[in-house]
C-alpha positions as CSV (number, residue, x, y, z in Angstrom):
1,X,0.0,0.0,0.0
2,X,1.1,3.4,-0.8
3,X,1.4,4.8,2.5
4,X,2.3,7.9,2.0
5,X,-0.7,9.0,-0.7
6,X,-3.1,7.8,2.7
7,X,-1.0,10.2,4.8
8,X,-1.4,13.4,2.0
9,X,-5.1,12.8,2.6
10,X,-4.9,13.9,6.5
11,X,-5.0,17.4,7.6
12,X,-3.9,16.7,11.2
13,X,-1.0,15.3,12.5
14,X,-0.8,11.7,11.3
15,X,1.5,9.2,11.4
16,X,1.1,5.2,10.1
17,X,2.3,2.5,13.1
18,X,3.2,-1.0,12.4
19,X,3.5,-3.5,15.0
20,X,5.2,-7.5,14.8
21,X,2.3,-10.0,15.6
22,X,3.6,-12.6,17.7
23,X,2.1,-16.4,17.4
24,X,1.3,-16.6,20.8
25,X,-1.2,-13.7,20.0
26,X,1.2,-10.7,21.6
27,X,2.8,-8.3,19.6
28,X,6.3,-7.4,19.3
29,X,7.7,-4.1,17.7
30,X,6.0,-1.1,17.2
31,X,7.5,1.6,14.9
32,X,6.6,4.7,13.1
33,X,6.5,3.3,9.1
34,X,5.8,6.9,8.2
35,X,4.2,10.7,9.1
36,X,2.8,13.4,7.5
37,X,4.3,16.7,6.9
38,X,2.7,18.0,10.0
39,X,3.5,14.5,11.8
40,X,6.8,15.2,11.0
41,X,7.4,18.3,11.6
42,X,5.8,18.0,14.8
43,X,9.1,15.9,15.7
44,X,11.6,17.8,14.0
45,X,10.7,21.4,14.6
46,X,11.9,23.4,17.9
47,X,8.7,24.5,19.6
48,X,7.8,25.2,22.7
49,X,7.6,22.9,26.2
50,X,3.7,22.7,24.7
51,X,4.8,21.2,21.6
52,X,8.7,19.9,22.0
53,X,7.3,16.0,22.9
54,X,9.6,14.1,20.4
55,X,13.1,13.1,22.2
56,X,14.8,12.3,18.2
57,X,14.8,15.5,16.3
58,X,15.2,13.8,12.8
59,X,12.7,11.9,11.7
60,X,13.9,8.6,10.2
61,X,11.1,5.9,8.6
62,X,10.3,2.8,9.9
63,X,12.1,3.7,13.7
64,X,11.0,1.9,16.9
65,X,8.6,4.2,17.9
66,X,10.3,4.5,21.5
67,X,13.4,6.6,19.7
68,X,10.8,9.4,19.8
69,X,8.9,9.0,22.4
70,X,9.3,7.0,26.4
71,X,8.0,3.4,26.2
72,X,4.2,3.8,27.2
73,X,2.4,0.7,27.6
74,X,-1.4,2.4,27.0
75,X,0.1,3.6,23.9
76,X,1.0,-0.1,22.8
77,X,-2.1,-1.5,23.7
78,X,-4.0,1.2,21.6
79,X,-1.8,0.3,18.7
80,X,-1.5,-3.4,19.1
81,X,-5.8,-3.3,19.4
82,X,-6.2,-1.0,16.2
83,X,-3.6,-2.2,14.0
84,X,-4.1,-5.7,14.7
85,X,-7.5,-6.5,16.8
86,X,-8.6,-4.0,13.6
87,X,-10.8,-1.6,16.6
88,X,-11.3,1.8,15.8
89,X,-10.2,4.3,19.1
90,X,-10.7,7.3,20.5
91,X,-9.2,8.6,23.4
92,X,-8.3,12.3,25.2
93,X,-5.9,12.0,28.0
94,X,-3.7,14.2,30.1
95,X,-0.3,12.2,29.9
96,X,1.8,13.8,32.8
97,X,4.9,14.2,30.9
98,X,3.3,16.8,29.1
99,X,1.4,19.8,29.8
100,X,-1.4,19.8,27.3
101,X,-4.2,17.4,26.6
102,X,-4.1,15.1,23.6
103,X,-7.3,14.2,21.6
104,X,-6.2,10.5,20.4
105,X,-7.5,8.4,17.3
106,X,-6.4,5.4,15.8
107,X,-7.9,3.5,13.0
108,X,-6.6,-0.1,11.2
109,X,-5.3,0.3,7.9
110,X,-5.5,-3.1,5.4
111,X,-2.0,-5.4,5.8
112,X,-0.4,-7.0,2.7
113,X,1.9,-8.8,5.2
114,X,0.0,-11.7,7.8
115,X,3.3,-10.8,10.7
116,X,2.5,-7.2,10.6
117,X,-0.6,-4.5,11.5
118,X,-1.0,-1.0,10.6
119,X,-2.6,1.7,12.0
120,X,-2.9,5.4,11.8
121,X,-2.3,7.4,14.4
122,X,-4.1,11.0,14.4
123,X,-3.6,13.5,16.9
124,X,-5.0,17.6,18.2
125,X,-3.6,19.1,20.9
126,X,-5.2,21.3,23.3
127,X,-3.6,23.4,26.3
128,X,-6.3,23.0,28.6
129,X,-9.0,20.2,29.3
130,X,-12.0,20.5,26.8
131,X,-15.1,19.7,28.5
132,X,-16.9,18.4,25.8
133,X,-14.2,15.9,24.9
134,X,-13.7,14.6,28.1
135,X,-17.2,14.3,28.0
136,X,-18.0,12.4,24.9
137,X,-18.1,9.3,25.9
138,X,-19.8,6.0,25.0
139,X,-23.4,5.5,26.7
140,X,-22.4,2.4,29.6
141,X,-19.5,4.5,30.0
142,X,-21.4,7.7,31.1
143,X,-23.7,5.5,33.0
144,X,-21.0,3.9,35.1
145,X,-19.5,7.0,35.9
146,X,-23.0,8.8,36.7
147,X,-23.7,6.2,39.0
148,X,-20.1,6.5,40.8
149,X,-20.9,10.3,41.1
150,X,-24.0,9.5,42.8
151,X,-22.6,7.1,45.3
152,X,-19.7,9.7,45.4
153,X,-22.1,12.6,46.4
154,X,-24.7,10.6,48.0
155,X,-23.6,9.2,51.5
156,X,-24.2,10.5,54.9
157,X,-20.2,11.2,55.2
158,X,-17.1,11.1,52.9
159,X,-16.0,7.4,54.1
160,X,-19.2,6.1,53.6
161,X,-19.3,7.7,50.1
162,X,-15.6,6.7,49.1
163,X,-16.4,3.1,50.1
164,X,-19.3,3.0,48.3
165,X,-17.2,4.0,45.1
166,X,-14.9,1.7,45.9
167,X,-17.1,-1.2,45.7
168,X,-18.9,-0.1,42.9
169,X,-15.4,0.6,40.8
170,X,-14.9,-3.1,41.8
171,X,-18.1,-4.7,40.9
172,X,-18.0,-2.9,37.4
173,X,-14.1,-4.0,36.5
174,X,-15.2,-8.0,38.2
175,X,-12.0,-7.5,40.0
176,X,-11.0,-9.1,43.1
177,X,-10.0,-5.7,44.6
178,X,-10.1,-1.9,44.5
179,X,-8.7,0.3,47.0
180,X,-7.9,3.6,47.1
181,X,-4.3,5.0,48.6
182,X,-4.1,8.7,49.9
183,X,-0.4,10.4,49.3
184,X,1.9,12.8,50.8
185,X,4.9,12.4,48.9
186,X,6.4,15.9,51.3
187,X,5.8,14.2,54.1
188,X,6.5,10.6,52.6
189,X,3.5,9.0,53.7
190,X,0.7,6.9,52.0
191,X,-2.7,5.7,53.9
192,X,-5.0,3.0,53.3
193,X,-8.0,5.4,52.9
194,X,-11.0,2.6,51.1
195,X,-10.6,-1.2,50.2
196,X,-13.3,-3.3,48.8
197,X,-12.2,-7.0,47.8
198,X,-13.4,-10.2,47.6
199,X,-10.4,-13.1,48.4
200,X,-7.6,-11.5,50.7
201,X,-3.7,-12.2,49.1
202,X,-1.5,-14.9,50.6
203,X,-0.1,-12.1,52.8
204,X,-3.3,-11.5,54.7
205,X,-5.5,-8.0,54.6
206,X,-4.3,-5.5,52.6
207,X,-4.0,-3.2,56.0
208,X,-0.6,-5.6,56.9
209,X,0.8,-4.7,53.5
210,X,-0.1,-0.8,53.1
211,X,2.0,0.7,55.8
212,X,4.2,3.6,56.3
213,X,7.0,1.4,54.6
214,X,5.0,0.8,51.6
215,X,5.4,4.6,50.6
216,X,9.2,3.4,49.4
217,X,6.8,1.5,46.8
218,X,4.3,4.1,46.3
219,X,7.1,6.2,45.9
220,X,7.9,4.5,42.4
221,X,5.0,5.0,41.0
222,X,5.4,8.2,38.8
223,X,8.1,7.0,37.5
224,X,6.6,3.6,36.5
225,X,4.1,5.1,35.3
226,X,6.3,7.7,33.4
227,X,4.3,10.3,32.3
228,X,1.5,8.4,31.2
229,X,-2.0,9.1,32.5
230,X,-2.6,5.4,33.9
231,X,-1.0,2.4,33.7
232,X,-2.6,-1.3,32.9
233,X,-1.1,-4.4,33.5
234,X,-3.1,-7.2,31.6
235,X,-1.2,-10.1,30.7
236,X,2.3,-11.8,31.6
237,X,4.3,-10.1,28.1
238,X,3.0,-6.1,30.2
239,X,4.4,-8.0,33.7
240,X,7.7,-8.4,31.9
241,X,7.8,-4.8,31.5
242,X,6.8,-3.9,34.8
243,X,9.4,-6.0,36.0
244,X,12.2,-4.5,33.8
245,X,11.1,-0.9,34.9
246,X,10.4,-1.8,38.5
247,X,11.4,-4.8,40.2
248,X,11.0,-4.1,43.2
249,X,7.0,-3.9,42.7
250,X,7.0,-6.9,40.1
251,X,8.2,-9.4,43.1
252,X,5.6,-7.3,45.7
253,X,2.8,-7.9,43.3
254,X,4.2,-11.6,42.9
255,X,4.3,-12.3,46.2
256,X,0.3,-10.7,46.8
257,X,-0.5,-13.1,43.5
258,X,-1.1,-10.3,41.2
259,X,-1.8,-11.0,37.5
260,X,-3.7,-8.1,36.4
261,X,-3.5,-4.6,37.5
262,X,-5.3,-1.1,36.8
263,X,-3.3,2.1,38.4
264,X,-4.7,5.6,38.4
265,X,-3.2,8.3,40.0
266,X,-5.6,11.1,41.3
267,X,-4.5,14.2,40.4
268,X,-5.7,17.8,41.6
269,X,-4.0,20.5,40.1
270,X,-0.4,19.8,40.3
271,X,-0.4,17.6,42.6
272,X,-1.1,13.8,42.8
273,X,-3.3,13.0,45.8
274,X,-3.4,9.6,45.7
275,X,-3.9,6.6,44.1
276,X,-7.0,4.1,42.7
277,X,-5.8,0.3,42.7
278,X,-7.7,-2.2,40.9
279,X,-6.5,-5.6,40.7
280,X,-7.0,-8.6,38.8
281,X,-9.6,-7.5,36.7
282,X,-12.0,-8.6,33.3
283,X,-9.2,-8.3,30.8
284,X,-11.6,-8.7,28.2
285,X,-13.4,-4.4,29.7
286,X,-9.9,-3.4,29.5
287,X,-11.0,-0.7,27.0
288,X,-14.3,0.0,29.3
289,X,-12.4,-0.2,32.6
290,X,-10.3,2.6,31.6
291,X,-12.6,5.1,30.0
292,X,-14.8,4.6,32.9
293,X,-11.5,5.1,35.6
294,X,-10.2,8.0,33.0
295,X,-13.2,10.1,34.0
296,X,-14.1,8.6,37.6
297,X,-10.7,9.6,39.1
298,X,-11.2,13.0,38.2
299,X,-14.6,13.2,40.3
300,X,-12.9,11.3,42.8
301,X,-9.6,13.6,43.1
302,X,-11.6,16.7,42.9
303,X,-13.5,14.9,46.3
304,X,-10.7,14.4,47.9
305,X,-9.0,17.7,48.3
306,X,-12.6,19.0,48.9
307,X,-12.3,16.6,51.9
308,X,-8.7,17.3,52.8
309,X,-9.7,21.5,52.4
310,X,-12.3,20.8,54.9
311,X,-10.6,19.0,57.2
312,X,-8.0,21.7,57.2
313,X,-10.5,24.5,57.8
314,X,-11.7,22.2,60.5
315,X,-8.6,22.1,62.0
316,X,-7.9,26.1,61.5
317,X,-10.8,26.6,63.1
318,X,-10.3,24.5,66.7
319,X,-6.9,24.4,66.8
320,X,-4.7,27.4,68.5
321,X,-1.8,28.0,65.4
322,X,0.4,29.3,68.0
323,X,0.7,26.5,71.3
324,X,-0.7,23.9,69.0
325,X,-3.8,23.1,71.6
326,X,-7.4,23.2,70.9
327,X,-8.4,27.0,71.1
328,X,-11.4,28.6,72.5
329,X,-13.9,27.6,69.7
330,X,-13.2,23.7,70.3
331,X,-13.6,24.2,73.8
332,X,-17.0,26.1,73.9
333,X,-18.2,23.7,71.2
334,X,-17.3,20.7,73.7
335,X,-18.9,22.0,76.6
336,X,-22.1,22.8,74.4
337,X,-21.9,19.2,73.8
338,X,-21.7,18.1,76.6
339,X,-24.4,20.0,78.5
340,X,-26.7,19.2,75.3
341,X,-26.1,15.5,75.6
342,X,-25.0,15.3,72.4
343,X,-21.8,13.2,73.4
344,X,-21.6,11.3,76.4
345,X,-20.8,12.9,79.7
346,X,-17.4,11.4,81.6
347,X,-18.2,10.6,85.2
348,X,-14.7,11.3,86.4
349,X,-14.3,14.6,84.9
350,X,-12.2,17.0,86.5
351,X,-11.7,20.8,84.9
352,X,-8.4,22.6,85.2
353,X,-8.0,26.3,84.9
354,X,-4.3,27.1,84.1
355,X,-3.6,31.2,84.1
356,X,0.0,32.2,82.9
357,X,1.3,34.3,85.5
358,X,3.7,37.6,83.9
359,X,2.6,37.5,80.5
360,X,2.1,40.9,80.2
361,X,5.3,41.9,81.6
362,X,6.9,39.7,79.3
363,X,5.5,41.3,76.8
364,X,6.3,44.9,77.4
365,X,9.9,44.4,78.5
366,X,11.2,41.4,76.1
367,X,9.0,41.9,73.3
368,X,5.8,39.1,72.0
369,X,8.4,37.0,70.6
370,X,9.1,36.2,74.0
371,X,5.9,36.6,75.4
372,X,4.4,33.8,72.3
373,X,7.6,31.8,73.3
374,X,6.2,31.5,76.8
375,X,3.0,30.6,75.6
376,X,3.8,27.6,73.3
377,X,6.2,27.1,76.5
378,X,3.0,26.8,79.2
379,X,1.0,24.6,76.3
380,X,4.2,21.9,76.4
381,X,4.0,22.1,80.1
382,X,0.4,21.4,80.1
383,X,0.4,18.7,78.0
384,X,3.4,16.8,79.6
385,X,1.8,17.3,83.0
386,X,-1.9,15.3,81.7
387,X,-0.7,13.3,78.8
388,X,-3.8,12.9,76.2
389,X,-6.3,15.0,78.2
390,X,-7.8,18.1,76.7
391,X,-6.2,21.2,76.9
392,X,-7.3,24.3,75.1
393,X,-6.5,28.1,75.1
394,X,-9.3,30.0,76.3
395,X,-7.8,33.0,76.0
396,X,-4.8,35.2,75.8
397,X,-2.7,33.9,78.8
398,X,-5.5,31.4,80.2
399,X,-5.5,27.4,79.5
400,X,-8.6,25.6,80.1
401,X,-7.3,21.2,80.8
402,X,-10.6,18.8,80.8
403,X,-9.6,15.6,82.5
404,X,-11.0,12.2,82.6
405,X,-9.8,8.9,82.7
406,X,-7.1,9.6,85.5
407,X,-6.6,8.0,88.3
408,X,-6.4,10.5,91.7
409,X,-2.6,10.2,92.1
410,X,-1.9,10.7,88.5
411,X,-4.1,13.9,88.9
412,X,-2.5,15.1,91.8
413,X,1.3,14.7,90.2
414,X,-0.2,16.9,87.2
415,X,-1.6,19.0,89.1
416,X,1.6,19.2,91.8
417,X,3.9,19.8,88.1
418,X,1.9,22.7,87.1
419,X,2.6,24.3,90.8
420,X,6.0,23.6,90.7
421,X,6.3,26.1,87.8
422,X,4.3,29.1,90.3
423,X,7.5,30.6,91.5
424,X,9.6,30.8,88.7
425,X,11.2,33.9,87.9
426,X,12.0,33.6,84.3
427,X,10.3,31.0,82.8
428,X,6.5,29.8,82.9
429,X,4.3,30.3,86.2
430,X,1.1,29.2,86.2
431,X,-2.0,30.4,88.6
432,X,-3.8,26.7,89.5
433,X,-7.7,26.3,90.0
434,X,-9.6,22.9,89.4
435,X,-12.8,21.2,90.3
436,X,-13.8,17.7,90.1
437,X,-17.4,17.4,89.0
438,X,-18.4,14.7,91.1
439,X,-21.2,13.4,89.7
440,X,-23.4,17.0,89.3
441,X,-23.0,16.5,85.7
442,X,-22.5,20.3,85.5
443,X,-19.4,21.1,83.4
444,X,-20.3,25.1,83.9
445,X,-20.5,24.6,87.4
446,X,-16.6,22.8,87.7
447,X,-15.9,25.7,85.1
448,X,-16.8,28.3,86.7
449,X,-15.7,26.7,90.3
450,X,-12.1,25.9,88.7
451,X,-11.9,29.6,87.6
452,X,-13.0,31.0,91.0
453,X,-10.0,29.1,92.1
454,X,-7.5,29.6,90.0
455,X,-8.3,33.7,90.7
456,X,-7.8,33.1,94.2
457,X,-4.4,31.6,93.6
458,X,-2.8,34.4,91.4
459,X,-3.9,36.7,94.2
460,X,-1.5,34.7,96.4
461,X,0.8,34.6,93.5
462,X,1.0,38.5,93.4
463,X,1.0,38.5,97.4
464,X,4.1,37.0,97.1
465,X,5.3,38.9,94.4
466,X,3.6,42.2,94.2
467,X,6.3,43.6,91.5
468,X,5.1,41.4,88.9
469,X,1.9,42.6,89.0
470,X,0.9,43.8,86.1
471,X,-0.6,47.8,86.3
């Protein structure tokens, strides 16, 4: 065939792909046979980072295709399923080694030789995500995302929604498992945060295998997947390359009996949040499996860091961002709990009111450096003195400790700590009021009581020192 009068007839870029049929049904090598002018001079030309994405830049006929471009095993299977399965594809992915979005097609072209498929290959760029073509999509596609979406904005809380995803990602890839991983490749750390499965591995639950040393796997990842937008592991010839690329995971997989594998990071913005892990799946959906994932994991990603934002805000908004305690808003929101009986009351509870003796002075001779260095200095005390107890700032130089679970002498050493600190001339001093509840059921009452007391106490305080009395 007359290659290159086909490739005259295409106004986009367009290149022909050939690729080795193998008897056992596999393929072998895939090259570029030949391009268009705008194929080619997509290669040859010196663009921009948008458009520089060949790594050869002279085009020679007939070349492996991976003296252009990285090996990319999606790319393959597209090839090896047009050129030689004779399907007709479409596909518009985000490959992470590039910053633009690539609108994909590839259609079988008639073979005079029974070793070899062709294929063309067509491609449009665009610098942002189109809507529209992420959108079109084949019907039981859209309807296996819709319903994910539901499930995903459905539940009465985030886990509840994310394990209902989970399962439902499962059921529709017949897999034995999904799971989703969270990331934070800063702080090195991965987190088991859904799993749905159906036969545990030889290595027992998945929670024994995803720990804090499995990030030095997860951390492999981008690489492996090298710029691609997924990867998909369906038979033993795409193991082979795994294990070439990263053996480390090929023997992990091995040893968990993994045959088949579906990877998807989740990506929000520029940053990769985590990971959706599908294994052992219907090789024969491998086409619907990843148009359904392709659009799935966007939903899911953009869920996430709506999840993580809140949780921060949460966070921002009951924790103190100087001492690192709860603040006042935690604390008032706990005793409106309590006294609504909204959470259960503590039988034993004892409430601590912890003033910090000199503060001002601190302040107006050393500066509020010092004085916020005395501060985060008072919380440490605090919480070294009653170890997992609640301790919040109240206010500007007051601490507020709820206590339960402590036995009497534990309290009095905590308490006995805290006093040792009242004399101290340069360093934290604290003015020491508590109340145990004792049965009332009253927080407001021990509140108020504790406070009462701890007033009385900095009067003594300033008795004894009547120069650091603030004027």
């Amino acid at each position: 065939m007359d290659f290159k009068k086909l490739l005259e007839s295409f106004d986009s870029v367009t290149c022909i792909m050939s690729v080795e049929k193998k008897p056992d049904g596999g393929y072998g090598d895939i090259r570029i046979v030949d391009g268009n002018k705008a194929y080619i001079d997509s290669i040859e030309r010196n663009g921009d980072s948008n458009t520089d994405i060949a790594k050869e830049k002279v085009f020679v006929p007939n070349s492996l295709y991976t003296k252009y471009f990285p090996l990319d095993l999606n790319f393959e299977d597209f090839c090896y399923r047009s050129a030689v399965k004779k399907e007709v594809l479409h596909t518009y992915v985000h490959p992470g080694r590039y910053d633009i979005w690539f609108n994909l097609f590839f259609m079988p072209v008639k073979s005079d030789d029974e070793n070899i498929g062709y294929c063309t290959y067509t491609y449009t760029i665009t610098l942002n995500a189109d809507s529209e073509l992420m959108s079109n999509i084949p019907l039981e596609t859209a309807s296996n995302v819709l319903q994910a979406c539901i499930k995903l904005y459905s539940g009465s809380d985030f886990q509840t929604s994310i394990n209902d995803v989970t399962a439902h990602i499962r059921k529709l890839c017949n897999a034995n498992r999904c799971c989703i991983l969270l990331t934070d490749f800063n702080a090195g750390m991965c987190r088991l945060l859904s799993d749905d499965h159906i036969i545990e591995g030889p290595q027992g639950p998945i929670t024994g295998i995803i720990t804090p040393e499995f990030f030095d796997i997860v951390s492999t990842w981008p690489a492996t997947i090298d710029g691609s937008d997924y990867l998909m592991i369906k038979n033993e010839q795409d193991m082979l390359h795994l294990k070439a690329r990263n053996p480390a995971w090929y023997e992990s997989l091995k040893q968990y009996d993994t045959n088949t594998l579906v990877l998807f990071p989740l990506n929000y913005g520029n940053e990769t949040k985590g990971y959706i892990w599908v294994t052992d799946f219907d090789v024969d959906e491998a086409l619907n499996i990843r148009e359904t994932l392709e659009l799935t994991t966007y939903f899911i990603s953009y869920a996430i860091a709506n999840y993580q934002l809140l949780n921060r805000l949460e966070i921002m908004s009951t924790i103190d961002l100087l001492t690192g305690v709860k603040n006042r808003n935690a604390m008032n929101n706990r005793v409106n709990s309590l006294v609504d009986g909204k959470e259960p009351y503590p039988a034993d509870l004892r409430v601590i009111f912890a003033d910090l003796n000199g503060l001002k002075q601190v302040n107006d001779n050393q500066g509020h450096i010092a004085g916020d260095l005395l501060l985060k200095n008072a919380a440490l005390i605090l919480q070294d003195a009653f170890i997992g107890q609640e301790i919040y700032r109240a206010g500007g130089d007051e601490f507020t400790v709820f206590v339960s679970g402590l036995s009497d002498e534990d309290f009095e050493q905590g308490i006995a700590k805290l006093r040792s600190y009242a004399d101290s001339s340069d360093g934290v001093s604290f003015a020491v009021g508590f109340c145990c509840d004792e049965g009332r059921n009253d927080i407001r009452y021990a509140m108020a009581t504790a406070d009462e007391r701890m007033y009385a106490d900095k009067e003594e305080y300033y008795k004894r020192h009547p120069e650091r009395r603030h004027k």
